[in-house]
N, C-alpha and C positions, 0 to 999 in steps of 0.2 A: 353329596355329589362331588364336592370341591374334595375331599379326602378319598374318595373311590381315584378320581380323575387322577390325582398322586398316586396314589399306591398304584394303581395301572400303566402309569406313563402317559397318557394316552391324549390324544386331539381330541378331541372334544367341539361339538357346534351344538352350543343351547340358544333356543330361543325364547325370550318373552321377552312382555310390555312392563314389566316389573323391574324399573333402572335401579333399584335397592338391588335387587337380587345378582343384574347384571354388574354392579361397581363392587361387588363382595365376592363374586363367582370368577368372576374375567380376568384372563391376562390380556387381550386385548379387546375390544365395545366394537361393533360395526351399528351403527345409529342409524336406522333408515324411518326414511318421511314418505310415504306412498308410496312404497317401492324404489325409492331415489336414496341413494347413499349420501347423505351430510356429512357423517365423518366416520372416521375409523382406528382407533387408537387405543393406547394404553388407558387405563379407567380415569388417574390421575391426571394423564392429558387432556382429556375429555373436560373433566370438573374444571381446568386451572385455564386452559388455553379453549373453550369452544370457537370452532370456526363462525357460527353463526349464533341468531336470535334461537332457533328451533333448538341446537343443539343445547345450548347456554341454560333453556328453558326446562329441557325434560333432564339432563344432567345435577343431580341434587339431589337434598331434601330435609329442607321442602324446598322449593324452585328458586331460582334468582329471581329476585323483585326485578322490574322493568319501572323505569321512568322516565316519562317524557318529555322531553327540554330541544332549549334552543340555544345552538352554538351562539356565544357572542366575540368571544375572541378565538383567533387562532395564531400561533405564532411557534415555530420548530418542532417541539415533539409534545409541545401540549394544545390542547384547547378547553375554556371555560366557556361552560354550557349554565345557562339559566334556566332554574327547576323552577316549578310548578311553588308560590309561597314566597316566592322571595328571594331562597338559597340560589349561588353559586358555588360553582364547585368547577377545579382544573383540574385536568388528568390525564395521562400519557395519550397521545395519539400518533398513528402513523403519519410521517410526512404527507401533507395535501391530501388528506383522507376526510377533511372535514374545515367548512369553511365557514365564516358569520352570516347568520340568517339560517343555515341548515337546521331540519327539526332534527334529533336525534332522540334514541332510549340509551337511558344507560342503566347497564346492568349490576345490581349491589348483589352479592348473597346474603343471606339471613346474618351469617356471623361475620361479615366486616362491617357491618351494623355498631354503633355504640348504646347502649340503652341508659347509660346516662347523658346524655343529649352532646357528647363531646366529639370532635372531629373537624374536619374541612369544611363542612358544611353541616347546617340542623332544620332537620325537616318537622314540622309536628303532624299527628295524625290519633283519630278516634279509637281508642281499643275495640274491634269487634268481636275477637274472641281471645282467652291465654289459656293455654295450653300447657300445662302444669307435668314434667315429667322427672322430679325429684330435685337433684344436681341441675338442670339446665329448665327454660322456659321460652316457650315461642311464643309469640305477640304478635296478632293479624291487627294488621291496620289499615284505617281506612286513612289513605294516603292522596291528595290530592293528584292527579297524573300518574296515578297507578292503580293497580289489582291485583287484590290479595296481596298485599305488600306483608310478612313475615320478618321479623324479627326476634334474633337468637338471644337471647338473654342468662341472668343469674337464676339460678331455681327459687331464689325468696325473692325474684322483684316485687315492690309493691305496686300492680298495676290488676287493673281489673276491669272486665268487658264496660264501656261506655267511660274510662277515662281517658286524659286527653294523656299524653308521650310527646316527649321529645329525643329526637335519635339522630346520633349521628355518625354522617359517614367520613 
């Protein structure tokens, strides 16, 4: 379809629920939530910048992990937020878009992930399942303040459903 649509010139309006198809197909994504337009944009806009939780969520794949923490500081264009474990972790925010005591999710995708446990911050969590795709490997975990928490890794990590991980972001 994407080589027809060239060779034809032509505008083109596809529809499906299949955001793979749509982030490979698209010059521009219109994201609708029951009928309500979230966002609308270029594919790579969409991935890098979501307006919201929804969009952040179905934009991917597999999805951005979501985790849920509490703002403890805030001060110019950052705020450190206390994860679920123990971790801290600061990270750019909008001026006054977030204050101490506010609950927050903050959104990781799979590959800003470390799967050797290194970064800002280090979460641990359960393997429940690895997902073995030659060159790369995805790591579901069970992540305290989170669901289906996913993790991009090496294709030979050593990990295996019921071991424990360290990750960081």
């Amino acid at each position: 379809l994407t080589r027809l649509r060239r060779q034809l010139r032509a505008t083109m309006i596809y529809v499906t629920h299949d955001q793979v198809e749509a982030m490979t197909m698209a010059d521009r994504i219109v994201v609708l939530n029951q009928g309500r337009v979230e966002q609308a944009g270029r594919p790579l806009d969409l991935y890098h910048a979501p307006r919201n939780r929804f969009v952040a969520g179905f934009i991917g794949s597999p999805a951005m992990n979501f985790l849920e923490g509490t703002v403890t500081a805030a001060a110019g264009r950052s705020v450190t937020i206390a994860l679920p474990g123990g971790a801290t972790i600061t990270v750019p925010r909008k001026p006054g878009a977030a204050k101490p005591g506010d609950a927050v999710a903050l959104g990781v995708r799979p590959e800003a992930l470390d799967a050797k446990g290194k970064g800002d911050a280090v979460l641990e969590g359960r393997a429940a399942a690895v997902e073995r795709l030659g060159n790369e490997t995805y790591v579901y975990l069970e992540v305290p303040g989170s669901n289906d928490f996913a993790v991009h890794a090496a294709g030979d990590v050593a990990v295996q459903p019921g071991d424990f991980m360290r990750i960081g972001i």
